[in-house]
C-alpha positions, 0 to 999 in steps of 0.5 A: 757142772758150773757149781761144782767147778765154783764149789771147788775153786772158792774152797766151799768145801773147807767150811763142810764138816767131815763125816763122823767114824762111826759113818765112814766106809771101813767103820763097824757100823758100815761094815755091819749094814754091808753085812745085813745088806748080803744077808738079804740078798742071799735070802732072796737068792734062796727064796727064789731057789726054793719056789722057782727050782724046787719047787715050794710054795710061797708060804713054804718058803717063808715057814722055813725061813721063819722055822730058820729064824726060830732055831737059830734065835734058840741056839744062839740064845743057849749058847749065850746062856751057857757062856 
């Protein structure tokens, strides 16, 4: 606590370089990684959906996830083609 009270009356922080756009909050690289970070935990939310309430093995889980990947890579892929 005492640093910090220090750290604010000696004005430390005027020497402190601010952070770059492309690492601040409302940035695209940030907006993106949020994204990724959902995806994720929506996956996980179904992959747990998928063994616990339906049912499917571990390994089934993963192969549709990995059957998921695989046609989404190849209509994105086809798309990008045909534009």
């Amino acid at each position: 606590k005492t640093d910090f009270i220090n750290f604010i009356s000696d004005q430390e922080w005027k020497s402190i370089e601010p952070v770059s756009s492309w690492f601040g909050p409302s940035s695209f690289l940030m907006s993106s990684m949020s994204a990724l970070f959902q995806l994720s935990m929506w996956i996980r939310h179904c992959h747990g959906y998928l063994t616990e309430n339906v049912g499917i093995p571990v390994w089934g889980s993963y192969a549709v996830f990995a059957l998921a990947t695989l046609f989404s890579g190849l209509i994105l892929g086809l798309v990008s083609e045909a534009l």
